[in-house]
N, C-alpha and C positions, 0 to 999 in steps of 0.2 A: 440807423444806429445813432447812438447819444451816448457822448462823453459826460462824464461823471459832472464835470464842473457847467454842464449846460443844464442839468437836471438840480441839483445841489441849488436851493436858492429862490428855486421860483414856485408863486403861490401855488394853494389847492383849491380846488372849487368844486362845489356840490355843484351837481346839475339840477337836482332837483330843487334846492334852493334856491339856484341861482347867486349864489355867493362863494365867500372866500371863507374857506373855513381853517387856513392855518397855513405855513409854508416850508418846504422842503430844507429839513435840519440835515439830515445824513441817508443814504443807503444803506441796507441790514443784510451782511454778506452770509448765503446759506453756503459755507465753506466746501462742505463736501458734494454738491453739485454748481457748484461754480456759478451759482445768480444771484439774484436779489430775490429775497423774500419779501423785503418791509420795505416799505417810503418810511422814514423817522417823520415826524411830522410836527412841527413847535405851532404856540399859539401867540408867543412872545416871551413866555413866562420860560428859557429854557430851564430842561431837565422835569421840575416840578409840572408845566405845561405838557409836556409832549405827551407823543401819541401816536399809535404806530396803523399804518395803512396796509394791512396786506398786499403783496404788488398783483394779487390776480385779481384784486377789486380794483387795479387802473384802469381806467377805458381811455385815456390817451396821455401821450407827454409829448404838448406841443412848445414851439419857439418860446409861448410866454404865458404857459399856466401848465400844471399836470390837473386831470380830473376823474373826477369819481362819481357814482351814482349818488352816493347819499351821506352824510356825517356821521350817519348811526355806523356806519362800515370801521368806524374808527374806535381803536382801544386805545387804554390803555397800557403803559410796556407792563404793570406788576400784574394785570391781568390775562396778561397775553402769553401765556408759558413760552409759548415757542419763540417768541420775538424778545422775550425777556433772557432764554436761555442761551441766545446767538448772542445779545447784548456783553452777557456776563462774560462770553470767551473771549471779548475785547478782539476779533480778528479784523482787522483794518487791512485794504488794499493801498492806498494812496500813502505816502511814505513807509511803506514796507520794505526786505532787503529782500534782493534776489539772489539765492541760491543754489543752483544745477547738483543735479543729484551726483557729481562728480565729487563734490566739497567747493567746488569755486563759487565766491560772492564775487559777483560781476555790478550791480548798481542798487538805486532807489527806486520803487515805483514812481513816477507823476503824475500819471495817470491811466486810466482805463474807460474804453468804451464799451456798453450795452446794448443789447436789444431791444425795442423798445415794447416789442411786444409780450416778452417771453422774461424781462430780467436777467436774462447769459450773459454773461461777460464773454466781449467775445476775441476782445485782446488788449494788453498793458503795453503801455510806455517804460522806460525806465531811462534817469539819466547816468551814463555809464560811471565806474568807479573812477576809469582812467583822469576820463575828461565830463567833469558836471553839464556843462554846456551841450555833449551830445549826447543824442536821444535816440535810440535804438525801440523795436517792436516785436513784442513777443505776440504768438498766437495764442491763444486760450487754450489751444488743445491739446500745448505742449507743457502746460501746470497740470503740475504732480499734487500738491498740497498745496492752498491757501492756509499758510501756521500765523501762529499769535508772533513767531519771531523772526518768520520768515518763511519767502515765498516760495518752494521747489520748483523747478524746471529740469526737463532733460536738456539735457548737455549738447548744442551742436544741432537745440531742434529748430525748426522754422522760425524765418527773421532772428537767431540768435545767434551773433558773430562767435565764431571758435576760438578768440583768444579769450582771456578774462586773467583779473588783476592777481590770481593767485592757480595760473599755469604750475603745472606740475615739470621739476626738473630733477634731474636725478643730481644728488649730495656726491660730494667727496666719498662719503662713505654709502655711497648707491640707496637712498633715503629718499623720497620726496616729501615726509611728513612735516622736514623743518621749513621748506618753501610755501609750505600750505598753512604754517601757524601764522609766518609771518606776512602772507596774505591779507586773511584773518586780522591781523593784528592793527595793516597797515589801512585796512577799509574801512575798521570803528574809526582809527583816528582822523581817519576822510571827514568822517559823517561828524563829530565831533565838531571840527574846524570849520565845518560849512557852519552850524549850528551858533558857534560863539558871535557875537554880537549883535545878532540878528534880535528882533522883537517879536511874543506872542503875540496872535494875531486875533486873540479870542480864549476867553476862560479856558481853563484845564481843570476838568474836579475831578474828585476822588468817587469811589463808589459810593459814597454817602451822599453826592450832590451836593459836598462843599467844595470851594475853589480851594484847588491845591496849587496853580501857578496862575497867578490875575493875568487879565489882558493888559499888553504894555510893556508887561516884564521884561527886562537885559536876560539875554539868557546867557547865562557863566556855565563853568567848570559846575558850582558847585549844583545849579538848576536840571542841568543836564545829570548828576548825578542823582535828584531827588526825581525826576523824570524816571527813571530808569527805577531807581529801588522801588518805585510806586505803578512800573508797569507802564508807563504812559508815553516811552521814547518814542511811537511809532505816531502817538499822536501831537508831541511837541512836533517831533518833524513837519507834519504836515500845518503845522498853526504856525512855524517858524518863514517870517516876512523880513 
């Protein structure tokens, strides 16, 4: 098993070459079977460069390289329908929110480990809403959906603590939906605050492959807001250092 950030990062090399043919930009989540499809694959030139690896063409992901049979194994994303079509649903695991099919949002993803033979994800980290600093584990076999806006779980399933930040309690007037907005309400503005001050940690583009938030950036109110109108909140999160 290999977590995301051990894979994320390190070269590729043909075998048959014997060289480096480019290096591990992102993993390409096939949402509704819960693995990895694609290596993303950069040559340096992000976005314009990249290139996507099928993950059944890997033959190993070791300590300090991932490898392949051969370069030609490599597309392109506007040629690769399927890898381009995963691409477009923007669905990210690593700062995404978590869920439970109750309505309760309990935390952030931070990360998740794989298989190394097969692509499964075979369980997420997340750090809780209560407290940022602690880190709780979900199985994999207890997600329901991998969503663009968040990540379903059953409620109460394995490694998942039974409280969460928007517990249901019955109203004055025998209600619990006003307890579950302001759950809700009190979790964005979590995610919001952790976010403010902090700096991106690597370009943010747009689907045109223009930079819509540079590396460097102060991230504000107002960044967080154009994050958000532009679909990209799950990936400010995770570029947020």
């Amino acid at each position: 098993m290999k977590k995301s950030q051990e894979i994320i990062g390190l070269p590729v090399f043909s075998i048959i070459d014997g060289r480096k043919i480019g290096q591990v930009k992102d993993l390409v989540l096939n949402p509704e079977e819960g693995k990895m499809d694609f290596i993303l694959v950069s040559n340096g030139s992000w976005y314009v460069g990249a290139r996507v690896l099928p993950y059944k063409a890997v033959m190993g992901i070791g300590e300090h390289a991932v490898t392949t049979e051969s370069e030609n194994l490599l597309g392109s994303i506007q040629e690769t329908a399927n890898a381009n079509n995963l691409l477009e649903r923007n669905i990210e695991v690593k700062g995404n929110r978590v869920l439970t099919n109750k309505g309760n949002l309990i935390g952030v993803i931070s990360e998740y480990e794989v298989e190394e033979s097969s692509g499964k994800i075979v369980s997420l980290e997340y750090k809780t809403a209560q407290d940022e600093s602690k880190i709780e584990l979900i199985d994999a076999q207890e997600v329901l959906t991998y969503g663009a806006d968040v990540i379903v779980v059953k409620e109460n399933g394995r490694h998942l603590p039974p409280a969460s930040i928007t517990e249901q309690t019955e109203s004055p007037e025998g209600s619990s939906a006003v307890a579950e907005s302001e759950g809700a309400v009190f979790f964005k503005q979590k995610q919001r605050q952790f976010l403010l001050g902090k700096k991106v940690s690597q370009d943010i583009r747009d689907r045109n492959g223009g930079v819509l938030i540079a590396e460097g950036t102060l991230i504000t109110e107002d960044i967080i807001d154009l994050a958000e109108k532009s679909n990209k909140f799950v990936e400010l999160s995770q570029c947020a250092k």
